[in-house]
Biotite code that builds the C-alpha atoms (Angstrom):
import biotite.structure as struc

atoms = struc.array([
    struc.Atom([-6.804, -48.319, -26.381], chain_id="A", res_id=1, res_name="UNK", atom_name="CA", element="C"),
    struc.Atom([-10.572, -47.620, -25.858], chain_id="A", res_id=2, res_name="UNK", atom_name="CA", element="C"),
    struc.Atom([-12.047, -44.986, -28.350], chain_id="A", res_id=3, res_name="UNK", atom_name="CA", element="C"),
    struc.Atom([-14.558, -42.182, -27.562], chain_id="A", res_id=4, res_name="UNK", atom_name="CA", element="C"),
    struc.Atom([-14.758, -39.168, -26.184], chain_id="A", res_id=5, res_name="UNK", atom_name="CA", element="C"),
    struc.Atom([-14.695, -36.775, -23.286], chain_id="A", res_id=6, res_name="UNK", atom_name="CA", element="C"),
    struc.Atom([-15.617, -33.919, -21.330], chain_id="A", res_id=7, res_name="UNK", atom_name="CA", element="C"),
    struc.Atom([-12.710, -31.653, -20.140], chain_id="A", res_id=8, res_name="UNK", atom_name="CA", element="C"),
    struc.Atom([-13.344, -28.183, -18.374], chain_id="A", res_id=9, res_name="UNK", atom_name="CA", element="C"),
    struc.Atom([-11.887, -25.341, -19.951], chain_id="A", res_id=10, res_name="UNK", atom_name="CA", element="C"),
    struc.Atom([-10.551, -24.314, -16.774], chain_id="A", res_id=11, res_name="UNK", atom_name="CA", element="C"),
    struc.Atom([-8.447, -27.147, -16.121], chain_id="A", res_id=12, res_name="UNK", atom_name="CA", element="C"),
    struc.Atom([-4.957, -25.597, -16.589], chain_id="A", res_id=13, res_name="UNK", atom_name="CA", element="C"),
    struc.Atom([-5.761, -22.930, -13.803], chain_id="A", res_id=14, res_name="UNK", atom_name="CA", element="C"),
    struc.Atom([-6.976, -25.800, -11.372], chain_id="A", res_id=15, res_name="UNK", atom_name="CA", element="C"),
    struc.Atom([-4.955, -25.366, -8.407], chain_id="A", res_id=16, res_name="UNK", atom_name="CA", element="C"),
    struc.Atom([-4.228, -29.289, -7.922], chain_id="A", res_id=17, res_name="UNK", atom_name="CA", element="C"),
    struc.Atom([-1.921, -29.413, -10.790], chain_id="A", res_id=18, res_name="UNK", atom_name="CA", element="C"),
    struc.Atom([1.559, -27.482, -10.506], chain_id="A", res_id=19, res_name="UNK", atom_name="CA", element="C"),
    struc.Atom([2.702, -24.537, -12.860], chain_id="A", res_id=20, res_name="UNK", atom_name="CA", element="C"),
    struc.Atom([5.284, -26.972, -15.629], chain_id="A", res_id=21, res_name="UNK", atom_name="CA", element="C"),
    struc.Atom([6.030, -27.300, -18.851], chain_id="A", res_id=22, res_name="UNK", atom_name="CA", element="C"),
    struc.Atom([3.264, -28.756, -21.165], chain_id="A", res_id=23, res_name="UNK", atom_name="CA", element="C"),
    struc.Atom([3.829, -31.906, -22.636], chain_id="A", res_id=24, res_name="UNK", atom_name="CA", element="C"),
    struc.Atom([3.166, -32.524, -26.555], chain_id="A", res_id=25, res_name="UNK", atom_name="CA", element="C"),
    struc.Atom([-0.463, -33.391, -25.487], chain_id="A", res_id=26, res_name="UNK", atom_name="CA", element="C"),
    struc.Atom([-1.165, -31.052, -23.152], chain_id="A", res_id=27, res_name="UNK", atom_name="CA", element="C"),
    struc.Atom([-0.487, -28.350, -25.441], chain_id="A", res_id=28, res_name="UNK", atom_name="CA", element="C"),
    struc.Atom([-2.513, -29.978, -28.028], chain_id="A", res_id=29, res_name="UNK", atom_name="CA", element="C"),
    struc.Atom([-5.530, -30.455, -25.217], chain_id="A", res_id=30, res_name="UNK", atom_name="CA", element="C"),
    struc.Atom([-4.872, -26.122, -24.569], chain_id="A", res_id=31, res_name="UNK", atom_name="CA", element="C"),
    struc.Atom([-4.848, -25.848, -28.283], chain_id="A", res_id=32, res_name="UNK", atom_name="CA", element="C"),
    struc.Atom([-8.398, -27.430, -28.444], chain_id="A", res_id=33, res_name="UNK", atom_name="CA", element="C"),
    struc.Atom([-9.875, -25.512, -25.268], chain_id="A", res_id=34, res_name="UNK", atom_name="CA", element="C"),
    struc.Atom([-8.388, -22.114, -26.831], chain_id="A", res_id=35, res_name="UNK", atom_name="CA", element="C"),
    struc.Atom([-10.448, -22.700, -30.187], chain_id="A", res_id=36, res_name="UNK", atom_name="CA", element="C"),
    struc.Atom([-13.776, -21.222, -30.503], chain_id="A", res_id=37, res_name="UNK", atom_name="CA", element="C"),
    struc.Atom([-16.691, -22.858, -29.623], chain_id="A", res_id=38, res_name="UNK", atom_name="CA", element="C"),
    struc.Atom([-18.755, -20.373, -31.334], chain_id="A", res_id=39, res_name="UNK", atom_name="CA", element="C"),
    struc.Atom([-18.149, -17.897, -34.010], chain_id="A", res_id=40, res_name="UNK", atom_name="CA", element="C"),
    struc.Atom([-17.333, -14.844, -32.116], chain_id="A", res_id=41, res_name="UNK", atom_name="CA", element="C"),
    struc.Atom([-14.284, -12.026, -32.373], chain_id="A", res_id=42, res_name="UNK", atom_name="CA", element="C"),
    struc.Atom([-11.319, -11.808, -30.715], chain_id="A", res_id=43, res_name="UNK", atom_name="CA", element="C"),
    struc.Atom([-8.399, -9.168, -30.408], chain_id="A", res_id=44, res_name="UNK", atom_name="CA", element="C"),
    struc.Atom([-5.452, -9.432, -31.672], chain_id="A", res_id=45, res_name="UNK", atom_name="CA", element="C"),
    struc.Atom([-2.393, -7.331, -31.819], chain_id="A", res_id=46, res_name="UNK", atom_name="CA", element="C"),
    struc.Atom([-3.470, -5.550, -35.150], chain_id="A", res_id=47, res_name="UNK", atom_name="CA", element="C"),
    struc.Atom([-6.934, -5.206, -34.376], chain_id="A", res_id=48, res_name="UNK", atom_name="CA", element="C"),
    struc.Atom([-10.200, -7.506, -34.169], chain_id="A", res_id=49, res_name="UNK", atom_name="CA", element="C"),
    struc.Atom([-10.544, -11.549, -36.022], chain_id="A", res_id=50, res_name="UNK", atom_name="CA", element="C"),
    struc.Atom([-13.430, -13.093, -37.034], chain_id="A", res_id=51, res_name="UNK", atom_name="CA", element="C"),
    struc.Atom([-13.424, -16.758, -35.630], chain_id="A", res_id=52, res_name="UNK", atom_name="CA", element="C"),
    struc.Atom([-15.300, -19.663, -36.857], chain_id="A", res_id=53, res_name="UNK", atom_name="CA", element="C"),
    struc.Atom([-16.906, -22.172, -34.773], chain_id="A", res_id=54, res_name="UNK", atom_name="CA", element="C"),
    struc.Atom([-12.795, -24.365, -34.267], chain_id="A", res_id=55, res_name="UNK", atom_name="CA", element="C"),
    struc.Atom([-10.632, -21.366, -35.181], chain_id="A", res_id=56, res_name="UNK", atom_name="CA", element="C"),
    struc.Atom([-7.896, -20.418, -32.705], chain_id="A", res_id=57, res_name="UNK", atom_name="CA", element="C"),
    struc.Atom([-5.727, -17.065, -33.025], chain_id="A", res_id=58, res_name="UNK", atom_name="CA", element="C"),
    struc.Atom([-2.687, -17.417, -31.254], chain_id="A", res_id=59, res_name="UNK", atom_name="CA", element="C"),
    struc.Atom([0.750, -16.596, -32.670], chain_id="A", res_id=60, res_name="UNK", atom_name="CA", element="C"),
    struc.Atom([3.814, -19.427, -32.321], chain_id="A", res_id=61, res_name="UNK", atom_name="CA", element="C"),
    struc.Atom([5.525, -16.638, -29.797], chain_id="A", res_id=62, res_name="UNK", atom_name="CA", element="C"),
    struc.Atom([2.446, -16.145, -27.562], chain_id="A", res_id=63, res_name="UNK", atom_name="CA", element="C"),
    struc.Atom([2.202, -20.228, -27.628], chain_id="A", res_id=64, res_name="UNK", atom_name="CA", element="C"),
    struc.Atom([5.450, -20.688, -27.107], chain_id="A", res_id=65, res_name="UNK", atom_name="CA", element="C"),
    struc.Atom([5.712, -18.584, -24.039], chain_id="A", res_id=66, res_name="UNK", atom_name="CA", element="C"),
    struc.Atom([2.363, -19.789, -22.209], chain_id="A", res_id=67, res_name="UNK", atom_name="CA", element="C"),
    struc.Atom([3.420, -23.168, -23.031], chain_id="A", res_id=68, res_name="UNK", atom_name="CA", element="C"),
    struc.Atom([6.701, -23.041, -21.695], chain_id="A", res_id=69, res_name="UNK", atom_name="CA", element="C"),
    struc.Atom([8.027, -24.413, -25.225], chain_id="A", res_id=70, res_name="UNK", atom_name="CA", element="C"),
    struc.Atom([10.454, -23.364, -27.805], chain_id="A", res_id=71, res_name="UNK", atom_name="CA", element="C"),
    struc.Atom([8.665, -21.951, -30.442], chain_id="A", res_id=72, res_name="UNK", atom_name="CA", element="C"),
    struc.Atom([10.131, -24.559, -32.408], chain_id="A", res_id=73, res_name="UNK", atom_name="CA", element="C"),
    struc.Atom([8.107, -27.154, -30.587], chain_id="A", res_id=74, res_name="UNK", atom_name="CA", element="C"),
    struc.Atom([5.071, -25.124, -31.401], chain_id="A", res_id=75, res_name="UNK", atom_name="CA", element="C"),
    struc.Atom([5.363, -24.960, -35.277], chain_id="A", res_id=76, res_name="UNK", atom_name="CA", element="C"),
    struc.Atom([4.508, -28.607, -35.133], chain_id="A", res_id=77, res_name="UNK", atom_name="CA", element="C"),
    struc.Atom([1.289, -28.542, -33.266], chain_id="A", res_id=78, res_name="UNK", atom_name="CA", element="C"),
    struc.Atom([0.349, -25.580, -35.403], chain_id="A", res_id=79, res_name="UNK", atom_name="CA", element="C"),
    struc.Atom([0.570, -27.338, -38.651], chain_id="A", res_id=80, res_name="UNK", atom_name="CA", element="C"),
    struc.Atom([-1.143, -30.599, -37.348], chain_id="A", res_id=81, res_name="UNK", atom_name="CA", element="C"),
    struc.Atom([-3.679, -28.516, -36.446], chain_id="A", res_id=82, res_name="UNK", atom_name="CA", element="C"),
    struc.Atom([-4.357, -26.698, -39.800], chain_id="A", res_id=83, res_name="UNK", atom_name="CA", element="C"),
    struc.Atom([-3.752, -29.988, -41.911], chain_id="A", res_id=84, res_name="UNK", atom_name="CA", element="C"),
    struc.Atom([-6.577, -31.563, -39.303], chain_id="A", res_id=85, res_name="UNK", atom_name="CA", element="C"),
    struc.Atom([-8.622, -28.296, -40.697], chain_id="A", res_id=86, res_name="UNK", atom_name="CA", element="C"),
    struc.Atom([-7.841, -28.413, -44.491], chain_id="A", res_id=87, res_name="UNK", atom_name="CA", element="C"),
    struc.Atom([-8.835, -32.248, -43.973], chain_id="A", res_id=88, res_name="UNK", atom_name="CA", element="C"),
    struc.Atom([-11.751, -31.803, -43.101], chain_id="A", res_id=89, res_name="UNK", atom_name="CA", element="C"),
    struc.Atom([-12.902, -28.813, -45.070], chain_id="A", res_id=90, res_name="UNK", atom_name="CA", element="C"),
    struc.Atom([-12.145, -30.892, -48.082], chain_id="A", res_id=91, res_name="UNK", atom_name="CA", element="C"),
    struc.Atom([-14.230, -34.056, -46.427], chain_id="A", res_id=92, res_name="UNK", atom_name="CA", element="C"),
    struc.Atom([-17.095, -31.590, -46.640], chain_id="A", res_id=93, res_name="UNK", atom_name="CA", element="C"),
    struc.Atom([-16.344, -30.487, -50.353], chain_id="A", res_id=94, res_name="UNK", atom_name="CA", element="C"),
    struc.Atom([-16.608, -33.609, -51.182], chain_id="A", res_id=95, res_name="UNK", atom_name="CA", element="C"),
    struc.Atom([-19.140, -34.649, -49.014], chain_id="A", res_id=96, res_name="UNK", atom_name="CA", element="C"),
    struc.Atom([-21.330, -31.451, -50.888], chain_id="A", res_id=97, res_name="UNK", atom_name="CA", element="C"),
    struc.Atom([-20.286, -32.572, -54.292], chain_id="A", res_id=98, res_name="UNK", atom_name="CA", element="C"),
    struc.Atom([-21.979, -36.134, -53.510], chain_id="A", res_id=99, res_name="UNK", atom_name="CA", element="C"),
    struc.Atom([-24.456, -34.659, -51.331], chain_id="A", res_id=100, res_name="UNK", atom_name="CA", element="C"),
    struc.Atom([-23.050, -36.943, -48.309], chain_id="A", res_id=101, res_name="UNK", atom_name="CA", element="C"),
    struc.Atom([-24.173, -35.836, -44.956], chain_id="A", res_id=102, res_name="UNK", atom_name="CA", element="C"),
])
């Protein structure tokens, strides 16, 4: 496997070369990464406006579930990697402060 990264357009689930089907696992993990915020900015949700942070998403399992053409059961996984990738790395910056690490 060769490491690094890339650069994937937003828009690339609404190109019209690729067919309407179900996501696979990494797919939806690729739509769960486009979906966060790049920026800190607001978005609406059903109860009103959230305050995003700079790799915050707001997205209920349901409304995942449904774009994705998943069960919602196959969403609660992604959702969790995806806040135990966060609390990772919030506490690799605690303790990167606390040792004044860059």
């Amino acid at each position: 496997m060769t490491s690094g990264v890339f650069a994937v357009s937003r828009d690339i689930f609404e190109h019209h070369f690729f067919a309407a089907e179900p996501f696979t696992e990494r797919e939806a993990w690729v739509w769960l990464i486009r979906e966060a915020a790049w920026k800190a900015r607001r978005v609406r949700v059903k109860d009103g406006m959230v305050a995003l942070k700079r790799g915050q998403l707001a997205s209920s399992v349901r409304f995942m579930a449904d774009l994705l053409a998943m069960a919602p059961v196959q969403c609660r996984p992604l959702s969790k990697a995806s806040k135990n990738r966060d609390n990772d790395q919030h506490l690799r910056r605690d303790r990167a402060e606390r040792h004044n690490y860059l």
